[in-house]
BAFI-3210 file (N, C-alpha, C; in Angstrom, 3 decimals, decimal comma, padded with zeros to 6 digits):
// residues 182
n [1|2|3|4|5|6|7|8|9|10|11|12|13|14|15|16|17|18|19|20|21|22|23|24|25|26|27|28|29|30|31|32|33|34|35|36|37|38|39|40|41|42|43|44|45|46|47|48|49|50|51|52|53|54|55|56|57|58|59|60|61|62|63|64|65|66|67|68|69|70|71|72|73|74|75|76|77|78|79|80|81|82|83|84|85|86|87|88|89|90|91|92|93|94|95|96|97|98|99|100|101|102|103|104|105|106|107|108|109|110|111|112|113|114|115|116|117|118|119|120|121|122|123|124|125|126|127|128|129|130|131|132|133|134|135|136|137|138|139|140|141|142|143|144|145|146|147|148|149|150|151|152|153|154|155|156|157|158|159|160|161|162|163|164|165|166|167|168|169|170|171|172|173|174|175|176|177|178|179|180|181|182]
n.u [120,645|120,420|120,747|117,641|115,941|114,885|115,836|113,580|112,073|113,506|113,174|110,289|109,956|111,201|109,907|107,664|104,236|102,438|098,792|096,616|093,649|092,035|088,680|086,552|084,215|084,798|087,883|088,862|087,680|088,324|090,493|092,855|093,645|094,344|096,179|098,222|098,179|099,449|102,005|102,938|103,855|105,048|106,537|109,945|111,439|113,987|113,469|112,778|109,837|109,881|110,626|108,436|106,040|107,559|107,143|104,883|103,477|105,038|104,092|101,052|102,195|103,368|100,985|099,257|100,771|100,206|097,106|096,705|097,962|096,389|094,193|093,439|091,944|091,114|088,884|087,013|085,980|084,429|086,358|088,468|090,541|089,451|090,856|092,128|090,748|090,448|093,003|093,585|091,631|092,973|095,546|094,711|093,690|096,102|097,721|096,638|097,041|099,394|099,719|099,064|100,436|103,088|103,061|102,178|104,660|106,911|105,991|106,751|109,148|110,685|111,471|109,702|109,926|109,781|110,396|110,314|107,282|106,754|107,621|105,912|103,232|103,684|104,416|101,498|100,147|101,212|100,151|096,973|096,485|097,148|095,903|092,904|092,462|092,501|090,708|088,527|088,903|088,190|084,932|084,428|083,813|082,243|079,726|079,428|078,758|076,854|075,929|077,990|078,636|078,651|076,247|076,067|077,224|080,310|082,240|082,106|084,111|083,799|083,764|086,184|087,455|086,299|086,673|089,674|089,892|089,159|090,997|093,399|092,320|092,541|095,235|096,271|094,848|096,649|099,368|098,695|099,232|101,315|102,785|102,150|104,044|106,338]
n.v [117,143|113,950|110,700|109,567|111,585|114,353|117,532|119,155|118,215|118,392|121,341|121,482|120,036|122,133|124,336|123,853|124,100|122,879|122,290|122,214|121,276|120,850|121,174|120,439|120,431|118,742|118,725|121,701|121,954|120,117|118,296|119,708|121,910|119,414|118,239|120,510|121,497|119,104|119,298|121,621|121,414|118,666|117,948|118,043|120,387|119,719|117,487|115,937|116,458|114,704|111,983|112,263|111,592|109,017|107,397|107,454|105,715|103,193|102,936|102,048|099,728|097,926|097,140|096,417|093,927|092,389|092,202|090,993|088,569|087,603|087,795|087,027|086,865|089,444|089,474|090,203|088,028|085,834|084,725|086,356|088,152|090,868|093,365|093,640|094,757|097,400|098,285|098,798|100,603|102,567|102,629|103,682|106,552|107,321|107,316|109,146|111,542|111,892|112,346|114,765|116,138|116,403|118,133|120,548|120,743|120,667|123,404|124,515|124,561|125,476|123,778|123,391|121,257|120,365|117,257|116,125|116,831|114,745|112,253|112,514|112,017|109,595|107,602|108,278|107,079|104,463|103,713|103,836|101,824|099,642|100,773|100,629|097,935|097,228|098,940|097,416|095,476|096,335|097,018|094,848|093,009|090,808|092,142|094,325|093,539|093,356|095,563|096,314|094,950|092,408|091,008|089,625|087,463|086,068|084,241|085,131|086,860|089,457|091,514|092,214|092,393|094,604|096,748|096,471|097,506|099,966|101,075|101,015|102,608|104,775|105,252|105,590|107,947|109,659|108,665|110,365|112,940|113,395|112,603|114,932|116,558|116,107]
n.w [085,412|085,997|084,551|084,911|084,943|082,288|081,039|080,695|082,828|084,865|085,054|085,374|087,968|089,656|089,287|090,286|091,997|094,616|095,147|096,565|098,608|101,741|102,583|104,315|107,026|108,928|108,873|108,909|111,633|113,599|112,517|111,557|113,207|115,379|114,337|114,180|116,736|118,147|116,347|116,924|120,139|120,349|118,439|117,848|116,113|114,872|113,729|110,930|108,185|106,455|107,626|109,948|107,879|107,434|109,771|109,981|107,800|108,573|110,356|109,365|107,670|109,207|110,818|108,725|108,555|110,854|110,391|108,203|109,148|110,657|109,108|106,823|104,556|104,269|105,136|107,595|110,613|113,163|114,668|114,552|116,817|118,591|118,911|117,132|115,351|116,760|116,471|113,704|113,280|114,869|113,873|111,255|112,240|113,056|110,406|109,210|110,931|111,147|108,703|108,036|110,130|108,810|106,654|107,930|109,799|107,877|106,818|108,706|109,914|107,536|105,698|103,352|100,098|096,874|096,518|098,803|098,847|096,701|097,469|100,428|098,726|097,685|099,401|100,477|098,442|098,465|100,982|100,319|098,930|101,033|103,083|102,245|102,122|105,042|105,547|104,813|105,879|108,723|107,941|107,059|109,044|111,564|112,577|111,266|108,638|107,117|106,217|104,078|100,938|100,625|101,585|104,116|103,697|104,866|103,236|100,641|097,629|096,848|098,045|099,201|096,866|095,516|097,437|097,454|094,920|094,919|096,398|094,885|092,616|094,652|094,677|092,242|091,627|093,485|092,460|090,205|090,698|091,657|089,103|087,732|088,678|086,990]
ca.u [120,509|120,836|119,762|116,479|115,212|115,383|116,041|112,340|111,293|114,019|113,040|108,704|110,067|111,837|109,033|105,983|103,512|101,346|097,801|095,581|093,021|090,399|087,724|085,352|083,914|085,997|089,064|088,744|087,806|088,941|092,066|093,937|093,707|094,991|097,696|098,719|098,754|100,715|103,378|103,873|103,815|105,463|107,595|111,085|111,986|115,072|112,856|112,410|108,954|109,980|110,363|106,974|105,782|107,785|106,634|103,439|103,609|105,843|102,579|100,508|102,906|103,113|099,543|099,157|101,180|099,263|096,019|096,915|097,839|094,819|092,856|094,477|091,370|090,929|087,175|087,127|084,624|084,323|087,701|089,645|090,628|088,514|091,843|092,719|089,574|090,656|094,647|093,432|090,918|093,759|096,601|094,314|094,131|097,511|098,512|096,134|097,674|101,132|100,282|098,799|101,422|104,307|103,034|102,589|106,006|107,781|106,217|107,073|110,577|110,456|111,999|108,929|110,326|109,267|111,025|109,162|106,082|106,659|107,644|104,403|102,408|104,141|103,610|099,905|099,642|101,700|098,873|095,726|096,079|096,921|094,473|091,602|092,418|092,151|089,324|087,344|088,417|087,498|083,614|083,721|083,776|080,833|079,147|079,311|078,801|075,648|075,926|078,800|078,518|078,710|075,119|076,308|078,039|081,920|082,999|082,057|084,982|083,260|083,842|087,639|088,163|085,604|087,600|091,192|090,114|089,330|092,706|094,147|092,024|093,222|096,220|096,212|095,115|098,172|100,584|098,207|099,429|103,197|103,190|101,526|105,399|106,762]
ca.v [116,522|112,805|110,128|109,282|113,525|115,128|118,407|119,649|117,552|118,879|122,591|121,503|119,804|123,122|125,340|122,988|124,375|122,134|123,253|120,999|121,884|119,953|121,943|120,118|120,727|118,193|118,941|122,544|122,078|119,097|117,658|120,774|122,125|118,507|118,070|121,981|121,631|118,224|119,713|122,728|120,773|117,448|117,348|119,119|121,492|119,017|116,571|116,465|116,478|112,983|111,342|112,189|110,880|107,398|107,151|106,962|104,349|102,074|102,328|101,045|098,764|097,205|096,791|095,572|092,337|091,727|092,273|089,660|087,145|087,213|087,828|086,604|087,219|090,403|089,548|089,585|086,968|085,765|084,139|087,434|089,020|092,485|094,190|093,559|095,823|098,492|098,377|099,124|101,976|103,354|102,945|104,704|107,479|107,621|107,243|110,751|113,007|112,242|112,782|116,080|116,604|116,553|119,313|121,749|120,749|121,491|124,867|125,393|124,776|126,093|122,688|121,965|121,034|119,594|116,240|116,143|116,673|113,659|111,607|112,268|111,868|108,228|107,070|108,179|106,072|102,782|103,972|104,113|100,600|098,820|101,231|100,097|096,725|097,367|099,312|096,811|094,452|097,007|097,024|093,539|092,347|090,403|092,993|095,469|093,076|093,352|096,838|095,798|094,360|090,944|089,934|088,401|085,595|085,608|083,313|085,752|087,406|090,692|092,576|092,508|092,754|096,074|097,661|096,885|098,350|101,179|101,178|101,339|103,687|105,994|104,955|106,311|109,350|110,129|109,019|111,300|114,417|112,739|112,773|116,195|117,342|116,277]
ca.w [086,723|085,647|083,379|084,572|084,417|081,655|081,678|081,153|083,605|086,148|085,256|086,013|088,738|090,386|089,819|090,661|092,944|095,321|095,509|096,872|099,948|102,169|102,553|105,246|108,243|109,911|108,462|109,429|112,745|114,406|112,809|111,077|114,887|116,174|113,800|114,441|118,539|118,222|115,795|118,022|121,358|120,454|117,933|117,980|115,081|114,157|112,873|109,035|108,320|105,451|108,862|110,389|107,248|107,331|110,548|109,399|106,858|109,109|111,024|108,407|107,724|110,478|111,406|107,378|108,641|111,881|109,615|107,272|110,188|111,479|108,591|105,623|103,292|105,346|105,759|109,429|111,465|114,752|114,834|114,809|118,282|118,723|119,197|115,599|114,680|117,689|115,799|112,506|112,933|115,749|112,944|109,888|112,627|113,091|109,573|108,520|111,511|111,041|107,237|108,300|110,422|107,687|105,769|109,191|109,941|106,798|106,972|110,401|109,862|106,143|104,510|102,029|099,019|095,940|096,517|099,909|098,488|095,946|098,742|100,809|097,515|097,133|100,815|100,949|097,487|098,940|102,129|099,873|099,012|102,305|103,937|102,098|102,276|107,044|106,182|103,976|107,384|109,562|108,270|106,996|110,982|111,827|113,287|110,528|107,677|106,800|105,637|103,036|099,540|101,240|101,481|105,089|103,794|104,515|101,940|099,159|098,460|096,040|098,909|099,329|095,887|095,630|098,093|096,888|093,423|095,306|096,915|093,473|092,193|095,350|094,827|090,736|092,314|094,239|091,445|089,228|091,375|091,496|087,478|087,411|089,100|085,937]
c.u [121,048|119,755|118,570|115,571|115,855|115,595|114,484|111,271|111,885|113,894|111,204|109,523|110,291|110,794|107,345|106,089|102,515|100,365|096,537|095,293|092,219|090,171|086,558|085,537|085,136|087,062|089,515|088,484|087,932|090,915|092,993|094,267|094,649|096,218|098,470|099,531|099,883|101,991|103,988|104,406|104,998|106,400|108,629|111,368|112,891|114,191|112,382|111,019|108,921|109,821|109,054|106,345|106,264|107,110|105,355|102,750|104,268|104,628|101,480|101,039|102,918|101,581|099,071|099,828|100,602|097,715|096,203|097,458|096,841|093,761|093,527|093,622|090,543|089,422|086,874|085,859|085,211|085,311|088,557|088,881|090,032|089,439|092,453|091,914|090,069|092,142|094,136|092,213|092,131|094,899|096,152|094,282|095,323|097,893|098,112|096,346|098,614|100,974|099,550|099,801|102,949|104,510|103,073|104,265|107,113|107,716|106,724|108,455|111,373|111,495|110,945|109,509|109,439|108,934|110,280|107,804|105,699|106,834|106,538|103,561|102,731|103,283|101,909|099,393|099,572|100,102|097,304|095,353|096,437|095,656|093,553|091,212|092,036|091,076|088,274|087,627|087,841|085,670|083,596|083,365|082,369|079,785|078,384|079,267|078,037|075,168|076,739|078,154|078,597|077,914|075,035|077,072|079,973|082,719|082,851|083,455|084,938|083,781|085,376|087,667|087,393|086,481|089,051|091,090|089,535|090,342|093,076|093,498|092,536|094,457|097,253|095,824|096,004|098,901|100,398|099,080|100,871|103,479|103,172|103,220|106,394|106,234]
c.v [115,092|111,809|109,836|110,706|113,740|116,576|119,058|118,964|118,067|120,549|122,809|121,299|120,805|124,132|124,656|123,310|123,519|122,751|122,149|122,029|121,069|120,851|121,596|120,632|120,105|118,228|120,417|123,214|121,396|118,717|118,335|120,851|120,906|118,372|119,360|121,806|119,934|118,696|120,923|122,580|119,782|117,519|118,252|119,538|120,631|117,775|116,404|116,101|114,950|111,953|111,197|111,141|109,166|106,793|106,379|105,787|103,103|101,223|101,661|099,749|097,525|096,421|095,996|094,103|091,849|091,629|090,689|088,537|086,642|087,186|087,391|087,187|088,742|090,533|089,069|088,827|086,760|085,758|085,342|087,967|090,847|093,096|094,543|094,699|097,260|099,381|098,918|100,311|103,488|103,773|103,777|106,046|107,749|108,549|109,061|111,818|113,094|113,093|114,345|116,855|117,066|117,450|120,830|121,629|121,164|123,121|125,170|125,742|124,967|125,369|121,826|122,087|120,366|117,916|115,470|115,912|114,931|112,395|111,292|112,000|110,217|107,272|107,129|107,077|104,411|102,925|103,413|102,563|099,685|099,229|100,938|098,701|096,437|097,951|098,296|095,613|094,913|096,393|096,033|092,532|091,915|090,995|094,288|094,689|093,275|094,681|097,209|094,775|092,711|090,417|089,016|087,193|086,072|085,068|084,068|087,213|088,559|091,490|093,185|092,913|093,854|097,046|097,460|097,322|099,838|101,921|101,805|102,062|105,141|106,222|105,601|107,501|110,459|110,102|109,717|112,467|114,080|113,317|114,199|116,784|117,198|116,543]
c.w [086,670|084,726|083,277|084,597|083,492|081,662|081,802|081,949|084,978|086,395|086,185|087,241|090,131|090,751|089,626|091,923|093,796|095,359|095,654|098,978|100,124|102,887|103,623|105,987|108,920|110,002|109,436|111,205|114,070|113,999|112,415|112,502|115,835|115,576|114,367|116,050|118,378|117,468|117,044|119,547|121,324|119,829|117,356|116,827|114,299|113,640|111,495|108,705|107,281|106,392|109,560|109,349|107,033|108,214|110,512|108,472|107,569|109,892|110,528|108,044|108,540|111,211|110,513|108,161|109,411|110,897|108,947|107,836|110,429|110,717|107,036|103,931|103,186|105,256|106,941|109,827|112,588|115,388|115,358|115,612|117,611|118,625|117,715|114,815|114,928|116,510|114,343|112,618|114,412|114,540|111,645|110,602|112,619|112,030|109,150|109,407|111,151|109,145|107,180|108,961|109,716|107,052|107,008|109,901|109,069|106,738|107,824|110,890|108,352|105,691|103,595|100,902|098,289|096,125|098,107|100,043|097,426|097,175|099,674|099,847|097,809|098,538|100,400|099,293|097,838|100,249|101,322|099,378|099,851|102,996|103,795|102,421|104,041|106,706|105,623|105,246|108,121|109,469|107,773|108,184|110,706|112,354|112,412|109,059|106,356|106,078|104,085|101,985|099,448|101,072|103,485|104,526|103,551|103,738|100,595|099,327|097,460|096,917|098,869|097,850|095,170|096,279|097,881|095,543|093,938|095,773|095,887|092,679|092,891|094,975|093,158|091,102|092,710|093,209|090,393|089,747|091,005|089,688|087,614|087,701|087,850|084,587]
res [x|x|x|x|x|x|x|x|x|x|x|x|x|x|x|x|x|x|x|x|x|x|x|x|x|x|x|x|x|x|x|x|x|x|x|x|x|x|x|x|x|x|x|x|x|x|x|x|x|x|x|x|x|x|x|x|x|x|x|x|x|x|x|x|x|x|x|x|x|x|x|x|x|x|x|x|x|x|x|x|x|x|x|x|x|x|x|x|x|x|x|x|x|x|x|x|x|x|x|x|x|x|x|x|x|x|x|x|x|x|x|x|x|x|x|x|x|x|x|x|x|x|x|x|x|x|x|x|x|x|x|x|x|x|x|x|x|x|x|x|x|x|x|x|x|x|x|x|x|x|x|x|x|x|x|x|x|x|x|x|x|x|x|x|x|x|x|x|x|x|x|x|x|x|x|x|x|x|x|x|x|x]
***
């Protein structure tokens, strides 16, 4: 193939199987169902399902920089606009249909590949540590503080750095599965 595969890495690579399932309630009967009716409704056949997926990350992305405007040590308080809260539990939705959506789309227009699959693997890793970082703003808000590893006091900053080693533990997760292809 080329210099950075070797070859028994480009033969796993060919015949690696994905096998991964979520198994909940909610999975099963809310958002499989929502991802399903939006792929078959919304989004046209010529669309490559790598796309859905960028999509999705651009969206994180994106919301990651407004986050860190407004919140720089992303332990939200009074200061930060409510909308900033709304944007970041709207964009972690986002980010987990479209990334539901990617995989009902590949089947649907029977281009899943391997290389596809590594691809969504990577994203939801680069994902797993921005995401935690909006969600540890999300419930660090003044409102929801008090429930967090905080104590109430804003200036302690255990909290953020609890939840971005959770990031990066998700985030070793994902590139666990990634390796597993080679």
């Amino acid at each position: 193939m080329n210099w950075y595969i070797n070859k028994a890495a480009e033969k796993n690579l060919k015949e690696y199987q994905y096998d991964g399932a979520d198994l909940s309630i909610l999975y099963k009967l809310a958002l499989s169902p929502f991802a399903q009716f939006l792929v078959d409704h919304f989004v046209p056949s010529w669309m490559a399902p790598n796309l859905i997926t960028l999509i999705g990350l651009l969206i994180q992305l994106v919301t990651f920089g407004i986050v860190t405007a407004y919140c720089p040590l992303f332990c939200g308080d009074n200061e930060t606009p409510r909308w900033v809260y709304v944007l970041i539990a709207a964009s972690l939705f986002a980010y987990q249909t479209l990334d539901n959506m990617d995989g009902k789309q590949a089947r649907k227009t029977g281009s899943s590949t391997p290389l596809g699959m590594i691809f969504d693997h990577s994203c939801d890793a680069i994902n797993a540590i921005i995401g935690a970082c909006m969600a540890c703003t999300l419930f660090l808000c003044s409102k929801l503080q008090f429930a967090c590893c905080s104590n109430g006091n804003l200036n302690n900053k255990r909290p953020f750095l609890l939840c971005n080693m959770g990031g990066v533990l998700c985030a070793q997760t994902d590139f666990a599965a990634v390796q597993r292809a080679f």
